[in-house]
C-alpha positions in Angstrom: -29.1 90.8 114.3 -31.8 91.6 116.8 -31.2 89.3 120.2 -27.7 88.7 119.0 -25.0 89.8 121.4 -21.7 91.7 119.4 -19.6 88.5 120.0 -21.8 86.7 117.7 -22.6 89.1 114.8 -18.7 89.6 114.4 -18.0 85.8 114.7 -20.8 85.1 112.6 -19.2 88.1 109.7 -16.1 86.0 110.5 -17.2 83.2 109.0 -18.9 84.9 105.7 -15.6 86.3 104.9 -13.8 83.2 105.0 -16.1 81.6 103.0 -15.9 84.3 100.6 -11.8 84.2 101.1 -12.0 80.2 100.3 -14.5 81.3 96.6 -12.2 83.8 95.6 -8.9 81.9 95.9 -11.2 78.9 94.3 -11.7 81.2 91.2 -8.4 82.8 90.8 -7.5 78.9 90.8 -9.8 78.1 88.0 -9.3 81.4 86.6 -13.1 81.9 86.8 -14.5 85.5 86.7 -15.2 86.8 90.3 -18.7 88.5 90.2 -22.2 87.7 91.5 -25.0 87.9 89.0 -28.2 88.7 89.3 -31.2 86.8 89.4 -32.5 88.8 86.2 -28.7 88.0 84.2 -29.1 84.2 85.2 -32.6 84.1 83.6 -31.7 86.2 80.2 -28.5 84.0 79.9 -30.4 80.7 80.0 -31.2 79.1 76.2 -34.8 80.1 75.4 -36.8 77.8 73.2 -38.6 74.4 73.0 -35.2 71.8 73.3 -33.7 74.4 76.2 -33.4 71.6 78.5 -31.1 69.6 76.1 -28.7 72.4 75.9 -28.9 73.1 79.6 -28.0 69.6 80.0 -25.4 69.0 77.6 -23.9 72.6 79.1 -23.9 70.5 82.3 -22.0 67.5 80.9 -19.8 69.4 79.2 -18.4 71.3 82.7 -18.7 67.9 84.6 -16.1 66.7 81.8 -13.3 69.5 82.4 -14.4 69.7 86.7 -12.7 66.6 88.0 -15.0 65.4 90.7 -18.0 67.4 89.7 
């Protein structure tokens, strides 16, 4: 914020909660859970082990299937 006049912090907050608006109207469409995780949930949610990449792939395919234009 430092050498940032008050006109620009709030037009700048302005545009983070639109943003934020447009991703929680995108999840109640999809019906997705509204939450941010953290760096620590993302890493013990992803498949441990030696074919991890497989999974993580076909995990990918799989949501690329029911998102149309993903």
């Amino acid at each position: 914020m430092e050498g940032k006049s008050l006109s620009e912090v709030v037009e700048e907050s302005l545009t983070v909660y639109e943003g934020a608006e447009l991703l929680e109207r995108i999840c109640d469409e999809l019906g997705l859970e509204k939450r941010f995780y953290s760096r620590f949930e993302v890493e013990a949610d992803r498949p441990k082990g030696f074919k991890a990449e497989e999974v993580v792939r076909e995990v990918r395919d799989e949501r690329a299937e029911r998102l149309p234009g993903y």
